[in-house]
C-alpha positions as CSV (number, residue, x, y, z in Angstrom):
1,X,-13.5,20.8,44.9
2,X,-12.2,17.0,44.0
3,X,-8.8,15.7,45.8
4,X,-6.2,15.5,43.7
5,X,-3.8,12.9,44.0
6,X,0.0,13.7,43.9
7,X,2.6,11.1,42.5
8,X,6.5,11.1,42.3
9,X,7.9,14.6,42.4
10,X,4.4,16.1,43.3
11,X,2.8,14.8,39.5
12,X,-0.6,14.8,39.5
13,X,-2.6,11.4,39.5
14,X,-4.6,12.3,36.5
15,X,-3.1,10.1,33.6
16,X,-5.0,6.6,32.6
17,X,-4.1,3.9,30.1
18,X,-7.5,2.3,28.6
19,X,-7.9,-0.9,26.3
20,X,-10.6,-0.8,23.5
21,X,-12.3,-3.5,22.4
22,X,-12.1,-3.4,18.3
23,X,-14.7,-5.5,15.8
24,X,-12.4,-8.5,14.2
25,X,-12.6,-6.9,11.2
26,X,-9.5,-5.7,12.0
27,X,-7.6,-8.8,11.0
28,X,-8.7,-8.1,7.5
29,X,-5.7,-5.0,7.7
30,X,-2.7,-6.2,6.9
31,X,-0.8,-4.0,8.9
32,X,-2.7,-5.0,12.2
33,X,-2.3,-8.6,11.2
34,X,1.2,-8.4,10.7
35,X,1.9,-6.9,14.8
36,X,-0.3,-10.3,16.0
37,X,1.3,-13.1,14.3
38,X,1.1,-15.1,17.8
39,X,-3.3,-14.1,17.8
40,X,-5.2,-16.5,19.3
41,X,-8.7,-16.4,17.9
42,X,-10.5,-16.7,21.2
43,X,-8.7,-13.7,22.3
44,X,-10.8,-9.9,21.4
45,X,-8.6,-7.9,19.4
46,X,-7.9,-4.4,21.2
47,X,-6.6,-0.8,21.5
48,X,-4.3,0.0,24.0
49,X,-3.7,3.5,25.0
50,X,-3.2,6.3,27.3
51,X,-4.7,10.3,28.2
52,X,-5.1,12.6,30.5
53,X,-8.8,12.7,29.6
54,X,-11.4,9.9,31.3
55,X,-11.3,6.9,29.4
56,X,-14.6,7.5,28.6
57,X,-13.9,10.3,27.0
58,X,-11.2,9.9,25.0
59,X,-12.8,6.4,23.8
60,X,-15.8,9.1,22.7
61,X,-13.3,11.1,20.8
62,X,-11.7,8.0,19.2
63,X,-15.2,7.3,17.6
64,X,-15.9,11.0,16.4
65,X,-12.6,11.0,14.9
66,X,-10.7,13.9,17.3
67,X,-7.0,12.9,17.4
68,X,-8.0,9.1,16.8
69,X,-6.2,6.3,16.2
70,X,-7.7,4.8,12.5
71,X,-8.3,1.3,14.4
72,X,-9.9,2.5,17.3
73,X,-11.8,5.1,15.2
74,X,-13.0,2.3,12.3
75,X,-13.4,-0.6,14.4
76,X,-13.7,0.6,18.8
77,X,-16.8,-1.0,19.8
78,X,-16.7,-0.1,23.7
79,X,-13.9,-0.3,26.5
80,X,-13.2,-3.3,28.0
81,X,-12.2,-1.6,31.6
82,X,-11.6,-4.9,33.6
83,X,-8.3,-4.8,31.7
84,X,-7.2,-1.6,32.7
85,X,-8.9,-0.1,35.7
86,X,-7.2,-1.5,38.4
87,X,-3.8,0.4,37.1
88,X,-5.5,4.1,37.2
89,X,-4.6,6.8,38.0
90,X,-1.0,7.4,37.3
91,X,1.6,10.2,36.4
92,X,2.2,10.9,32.9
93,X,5.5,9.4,33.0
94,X,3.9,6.3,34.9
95,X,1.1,5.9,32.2
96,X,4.0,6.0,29.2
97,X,5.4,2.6,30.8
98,X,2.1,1.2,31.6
99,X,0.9,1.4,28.0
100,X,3.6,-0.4,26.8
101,X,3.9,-3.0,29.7
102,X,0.3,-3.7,29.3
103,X,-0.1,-4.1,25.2
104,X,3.1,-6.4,25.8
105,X,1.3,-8.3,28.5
106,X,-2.2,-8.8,26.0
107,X,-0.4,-9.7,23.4
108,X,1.8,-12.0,25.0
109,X,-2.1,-14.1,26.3
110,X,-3.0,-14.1,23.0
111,X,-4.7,-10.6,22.1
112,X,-4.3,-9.2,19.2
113,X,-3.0,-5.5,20.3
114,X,-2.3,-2.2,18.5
115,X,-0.6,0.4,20.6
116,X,0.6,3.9,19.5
């Protein structure tokens, strides 16, 4: 049997925020255009989110369409874990904030972000 990590108020460790890579073809949405005005094209357009499943896994359900977002499902192309690895694991609670904190950071260097 694993270790499981325990966090504030004896939370499990088992929560992750992820960032997907998505195809450009995104910017062709007007919608997802309209959240990046400040994009700069040398940047990847991405997915930020957050589960209790591996990142790995929830990326795999993104793509089969189970509970997906329609950008990550359409346009994921793979994870881009060098953004995100070195905040995992976290509590739930911690992984709420994290998702947000991070999109905010990528967006703010020039990514072009959609987060739920």
């Amino acid at each position: 049997m694993g270790i499981v990590l325990q966090g504030e108020r004896g939370s499990k460790l088992h929560h992750s925020v992820y960032v997907i890579e998505l195809d450009n073809e995104v910017l062709l949405d007007k919608r997802f255009s309209a959240a990046n005005p400040d994009y700069c094209d040398q940047k990847s357009c991405v997915y930020v989110g957050m589960t209790g499943l591996s990142p790995e896994q929830r990326f795999k359900n993104h793509r089969e369409g189970n509970k997906s977002n329609k950008y990550a499902h359409r346009y994921g192309m793979r994870l881009l874990p060098e953004l995100y690895e070195i905040h995992n694991p976290m509590t739930y609670e911690q992984a709420q904030v994290k998702e947000r904190e991070l999109a905010e950071e990528l967006r703010s260097s020039g990514y072009a972000v959609w987060q739920a």
